[in-house]
C-alpha positions, 0 to 999 in steps of 0.5 A: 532485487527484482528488475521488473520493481524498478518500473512497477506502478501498483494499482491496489483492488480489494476485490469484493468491491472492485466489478462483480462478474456473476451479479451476486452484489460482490467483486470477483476474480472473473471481474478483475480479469474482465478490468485489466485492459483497464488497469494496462490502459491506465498505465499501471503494470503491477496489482495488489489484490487484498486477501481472497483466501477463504475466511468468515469474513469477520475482518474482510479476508484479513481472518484466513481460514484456508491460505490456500483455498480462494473463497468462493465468493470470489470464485476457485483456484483455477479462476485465480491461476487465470488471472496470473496468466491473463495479467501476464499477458498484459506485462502486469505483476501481481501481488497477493496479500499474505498474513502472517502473524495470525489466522482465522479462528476457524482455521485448521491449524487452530480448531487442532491447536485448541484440543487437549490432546498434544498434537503438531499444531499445539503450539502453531499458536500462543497459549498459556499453561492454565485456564485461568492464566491471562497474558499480560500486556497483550490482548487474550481469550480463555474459556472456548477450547477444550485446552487448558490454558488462554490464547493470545489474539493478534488483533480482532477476536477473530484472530489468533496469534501465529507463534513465532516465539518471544525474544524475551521471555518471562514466562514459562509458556512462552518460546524462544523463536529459535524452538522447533515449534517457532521454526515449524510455523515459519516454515508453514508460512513459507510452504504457502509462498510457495504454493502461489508462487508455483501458481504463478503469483509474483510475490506478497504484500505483507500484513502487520509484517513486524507483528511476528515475534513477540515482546521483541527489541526495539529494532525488531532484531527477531522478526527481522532475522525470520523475514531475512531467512525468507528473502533468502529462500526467494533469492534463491528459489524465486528471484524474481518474486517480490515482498513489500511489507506493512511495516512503515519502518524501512530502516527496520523493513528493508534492512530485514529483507523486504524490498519496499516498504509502505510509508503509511499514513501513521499521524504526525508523520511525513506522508500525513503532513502531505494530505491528511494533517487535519486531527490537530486543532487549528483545521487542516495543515495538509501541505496539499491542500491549497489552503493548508498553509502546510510545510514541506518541512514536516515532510522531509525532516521525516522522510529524509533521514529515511530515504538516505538510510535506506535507498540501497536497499529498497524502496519506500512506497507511496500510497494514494491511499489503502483499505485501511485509510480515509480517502483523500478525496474526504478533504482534497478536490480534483486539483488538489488531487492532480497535484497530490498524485503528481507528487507521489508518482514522482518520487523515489520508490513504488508507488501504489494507487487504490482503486478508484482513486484515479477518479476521486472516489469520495469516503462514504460515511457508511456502516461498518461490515465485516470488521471495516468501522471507518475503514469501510466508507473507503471500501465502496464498490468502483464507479465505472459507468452511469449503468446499473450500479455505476456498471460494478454490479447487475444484481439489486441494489440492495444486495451490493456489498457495499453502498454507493455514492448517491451524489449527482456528481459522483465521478465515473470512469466514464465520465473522465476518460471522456475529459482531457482535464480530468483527473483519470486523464491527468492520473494517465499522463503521470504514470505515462511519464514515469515509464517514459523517464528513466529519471523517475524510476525507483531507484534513480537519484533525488535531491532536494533543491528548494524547500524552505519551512512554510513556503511555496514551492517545493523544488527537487531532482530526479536525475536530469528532471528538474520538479515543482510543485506549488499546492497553495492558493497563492503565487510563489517564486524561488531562486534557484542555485546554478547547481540545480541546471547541471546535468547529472555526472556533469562535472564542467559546472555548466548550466544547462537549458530546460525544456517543459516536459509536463504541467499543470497548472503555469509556471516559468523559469527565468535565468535561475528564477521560478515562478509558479501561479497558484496550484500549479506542477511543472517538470522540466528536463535538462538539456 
């Protein structure tokens, strides 16, 4: 396990929207380079760039043409070794995005993978034996090569199936993904790794991490075992490098080699019921919205039996929100939000921020580009400043990649940074404190304390912090048990004193008796 993870807070850039360098209306490597006084300022010490290889851009990058090509929208290879170097000067890591399970259809493995002469990269992807032979099940294309047969997708048109074989076969095209041929595109994925890495990069966010191997058992015994030959090959070459997957199934992510795993905004499930729980009838029940009426419950009978399963393993990651994810801001105000991330930045794990998220960028209700539909009015180009195009970009307006928001209230660094209550400001001052503690580490213990079905507060531990969080519109109270005032290790049974260490909002302990006004968060440290 790399050290330096027990540590990391990630800041999430997607870098065609993040700050334009050479006025072209789109994000850059040499704008990211120019920000990362910010992102060290801000307290974060870990990036994860979304894809900046080379790609038509029929899926914003997530359709790679060349894995080891940056595009040159963006800027070269050279611009991205820089940015390695200068962000280590700075003590911050960084993570590229690595997609596995299917390239760009203008890729070259697969502009030689449809000809009809048999070659090495013949079966680099899935196909069927005959023109007219279709896959049932999973989404294919026939009749655009030259081949005789139909080739699996692995999401948009635009992108081909890696072929990591089937655990399962029923056909007689299929592979099993112990066939050299499964093994050569695992060892291709591999050479990649490689390739940043030697580069300087410090390891990967995995895309669809689970999407490798096909009609694959329910515990996804088959990608598992690709993913645990990688970890391997880190642990031996590049120790310190890191892998977080898109899995959201740590039980099945972590056990499998990843070394955290994003708890992602999956419906019904424990991260939605905290800030997005608002698809059902009835309005918005968002245990973090003040007047969600929400149940911390919800929550913990989801991620508990995770957390437990899991925390020797890896970490679960908490996200702000991600590229593929409305922005909270769509349904949370300013407070809302303080307290939102002052959960996620006190939880186990590592947790990411997305751009533009320590200031509350809204959701834009936007056309879709380049393959975003609702994902793309989260995509927006970063509000720095009141300059020109909020200081993201000096090219014409028209000609940004994206649009911005029009608001007269539309949050700026600038603007926050100047605040002291702000949420930059209140963003800053969490992470602050998450460095600060080793309590709040990634790996350092947590317990729940107080959590009752649809009632205020939330109480927990992390190590000797004692936190609470009450996100409703309403006072409330808890009574404690003494338990919750011993000191970790602490085996006298004596009740410590607590001092106040940060909060928002007002709140008080009384004996064993906490209240808290409307809105409010508070951590306290045994003495």
């Amino acid at each position: 396990m790399p050290n330096w993870l027990k540590d990391a807070v990630f800041y999430e850039i997607y870098p065609q929207t993040f700050k334009d360098s050479n006025n072209d209306g789109i994000g850059d490597i040499n704008g990211i380079i120019e920000k990362l006084d910010y992102v060290k300022d801000l307290g974060c010490n870990a990036l994860w760039i979304n894809p900046c290889y080379d790609s038509p851009f029929k899926d914003a990058g997530y359709d790679v043409r060349d894995y080891k090509k940056v595009a040159p929208r963006y800027g070269t290879n050279d611009d991205l070794y820089r940015l390695f170097d200068e962000a280590h000067k700075r003590d911050i890591h960084v993570l590229l995005d690595l997609v596995p399970g299917h390239t760009s259809e203008e890729h070259e493995w697969f502009t030689e993978s449809k000809k009809a002469e048999k070659n090495e990269y013949s079966d680099r992807y899935i196909w069927t034996n005959f023109w007219i032979q279709g896959i049932a099940g999973h989404p294919y294309i026939g009749g655009e090569a030259d081949r005789n047969g139909c080739y699996m997708l692995n999401f948009f048109k635009c992108q081909p199936a890696l072929n990591y074989g089937f655990l399962n076969k029923t056909e007689d095209w299929q592979l099993s993904p112990d066939h050299p041929a499964c093994i050569a595109t695992r060892e291709a994925l591999k050479d990649i790794m490689r390739f940043w890495l030697d580069h300087g990069c410090d390891g990967f966010r995995v895309d669809m991490a689970d999407s490798l191997v096909k009609e694959d058992d329910e515990n996804k015994s088959a990608t598992g075992k690709i993913w645990r030959n990688i970890r391997e090959m880190l642990d031996t070459e590049y120790p310190e490098a890191a892998i977080v997957s898109e899995w959201s199934n740590p039980k099945q992510a972590l056990k499998n080699g990843f070394h955290a795993d994003f708890y992602l905004d999956h419906h019904g499930n424990g991260y939605n019921t905290l800030i997005r729980d608002n698809e059902t009838a009835g309005g918005d029940h968002s245990f973090l919205k003040k007047d969600g009426n929400g149940d911390i419950m919800r929550f913990l009978i989801d991620y508990l039996p995770k957390y437990d399963a899991t925390k020797n393993d890896g970490y679960i990651s908490f996200i702000t929100c991600n590229h593929d994810t409305p922005r909270a801001r769509l349904t949370l105000g300013y407070d809302e939000l303080k307290l939102a991330w002052a959960l996620f930045l006190t939880l186990p794990g590592v947790p990411f921020i997305y751009y533009g998220d320590e200031i509350g960028m809204r959701y834009l209700d936007i056309p879709t580009k380049e393959g975003g539909y609702t994902r793309t009015g989260t995509r927006t180009p970063m509000q720095w400043d009141h300059s020109n195009n909020y200081g993201f970009s000096n090219a014409e307006t028209e000609s940004l990649y994206l649009p911005q928001d029009l608001s007269e209230d539309a949050p700026t660094v600038e603007d926050q940074a100047k605040d002291p209550s702000s949420l930059y400001n209140e963003t800053k001052a969490l992470i602050a404190l998450r460095h600060k503690y080793d309590d709040l580490k990634a790996d350092s213990s947590f317990s729940v304390i107080y959590a009752e079905k649809e009632q205020f507060p939330f109480v927990y531990r992390r190590g000797n912090l004692l936190i609470a969080i009450n996100p409703s519109d309403k006072k409330s109270a808890a009574a404690l048990t003494p338990e919750a005032f011993i000191k970790e290790g602490d085996n006298s049974g004596s009740q410590c004193k607590v001092a106040l260490v940060h909060a928002i909002g007002e709140c008080n302990i009384d004996g064993n008796s906490l209240t808290m006004k409307p809105q409010s968060f508070a951590m306290f440290e045994l003495l």
